[in-house]
C-alpha positions as CSV (number, residue, x, y, z in Angstrom):
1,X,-90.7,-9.5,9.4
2,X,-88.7,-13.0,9.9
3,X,-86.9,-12.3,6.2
4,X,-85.6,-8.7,7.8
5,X,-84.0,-10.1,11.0
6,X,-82.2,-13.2,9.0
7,X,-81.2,-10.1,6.6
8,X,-79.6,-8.3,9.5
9,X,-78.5,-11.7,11.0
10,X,-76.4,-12.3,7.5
11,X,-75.4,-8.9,6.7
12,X,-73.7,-8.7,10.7
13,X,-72.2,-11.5,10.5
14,X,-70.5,-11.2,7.0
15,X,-69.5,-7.6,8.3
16,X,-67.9,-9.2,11.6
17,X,-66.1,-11.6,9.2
18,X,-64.9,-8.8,6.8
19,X,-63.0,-7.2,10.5
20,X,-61.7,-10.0,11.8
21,X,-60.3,-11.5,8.8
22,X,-56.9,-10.4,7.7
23,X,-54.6,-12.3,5.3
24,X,-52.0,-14.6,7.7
25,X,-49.0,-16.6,6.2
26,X,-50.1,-20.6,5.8
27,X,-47.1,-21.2,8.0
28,X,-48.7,-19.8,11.1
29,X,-50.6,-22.9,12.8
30,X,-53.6,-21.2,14.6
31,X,-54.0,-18.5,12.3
32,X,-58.0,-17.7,13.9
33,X,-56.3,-17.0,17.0
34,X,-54.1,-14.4,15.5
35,X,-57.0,-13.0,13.7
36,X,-59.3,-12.4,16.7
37,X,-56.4,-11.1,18.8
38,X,-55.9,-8.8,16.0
39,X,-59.3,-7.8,15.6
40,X,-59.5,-7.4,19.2
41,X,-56.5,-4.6,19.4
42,X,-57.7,-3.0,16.2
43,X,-61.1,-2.4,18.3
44,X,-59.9,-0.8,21.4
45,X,-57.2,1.3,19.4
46,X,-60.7,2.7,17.5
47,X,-62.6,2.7,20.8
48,X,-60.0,4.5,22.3
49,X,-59.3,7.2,19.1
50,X,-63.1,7.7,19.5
51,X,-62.7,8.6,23.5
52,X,-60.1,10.8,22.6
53,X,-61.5,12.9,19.5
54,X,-65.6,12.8,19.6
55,X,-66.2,11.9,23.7
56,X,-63.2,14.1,25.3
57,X,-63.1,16.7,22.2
58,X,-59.2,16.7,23.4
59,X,-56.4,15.1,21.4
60,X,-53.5,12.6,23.4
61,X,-51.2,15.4,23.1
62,X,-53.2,17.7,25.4
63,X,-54.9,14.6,27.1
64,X,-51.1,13.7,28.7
65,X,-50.7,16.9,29.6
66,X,-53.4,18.0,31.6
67,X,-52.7,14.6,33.4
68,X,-48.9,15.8,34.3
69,X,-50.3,19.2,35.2
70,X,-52.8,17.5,37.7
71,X,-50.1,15.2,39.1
72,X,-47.5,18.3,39.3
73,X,-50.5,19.8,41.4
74,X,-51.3,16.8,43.6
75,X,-47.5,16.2,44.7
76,X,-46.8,19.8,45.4
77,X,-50.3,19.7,47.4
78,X,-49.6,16.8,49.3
79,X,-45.8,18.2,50.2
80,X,-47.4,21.7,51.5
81,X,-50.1,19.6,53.9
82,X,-47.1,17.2,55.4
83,X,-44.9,20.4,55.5
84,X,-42.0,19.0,53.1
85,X,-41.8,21.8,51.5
86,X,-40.7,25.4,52.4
């Protein structure tokens, strides 16, 4: 039991090494800081490709423009309640 979780332990963390590690120029001075920031926007773009195709089942395309019809709705609502409109 004690031999599976260091096995998991050590097979996480050289599979969290293996995504945040990305070959960086020697020149760069703090080259881990690049690394994690890069690992970091390399996660959110997959978390957010994930929303998008498996969570939404709708791609950015028709995402963006169900959210300009909504807003198209909500101004021309809001301009018939305060009468702006004829």
């Amino acid at each position: 039991m004690r031999s599976k979780g260091v096995l998991v332990f050590v097979l996480l963390g050289a599979l969290t090494a293996y995504y945040v590690y990305s070959p960086i120029p020697n020149n760069i001075e703090e080259r881990w800081k690049l690394m994690l920031a890069d690992s970091f926007f390399r996660s959110l773009s997959q978390l957010v490709n994930f929303a998008f195709e498996f969570t939404l089942g709708l791609s950015c395309e028709e995402l963006s423009s169900c959210f300009c019809i909504v807003m198209h709705l909500k101004v021309a609502a809001r301009s018939r309640l305060h009468g702006l409109e004829n």
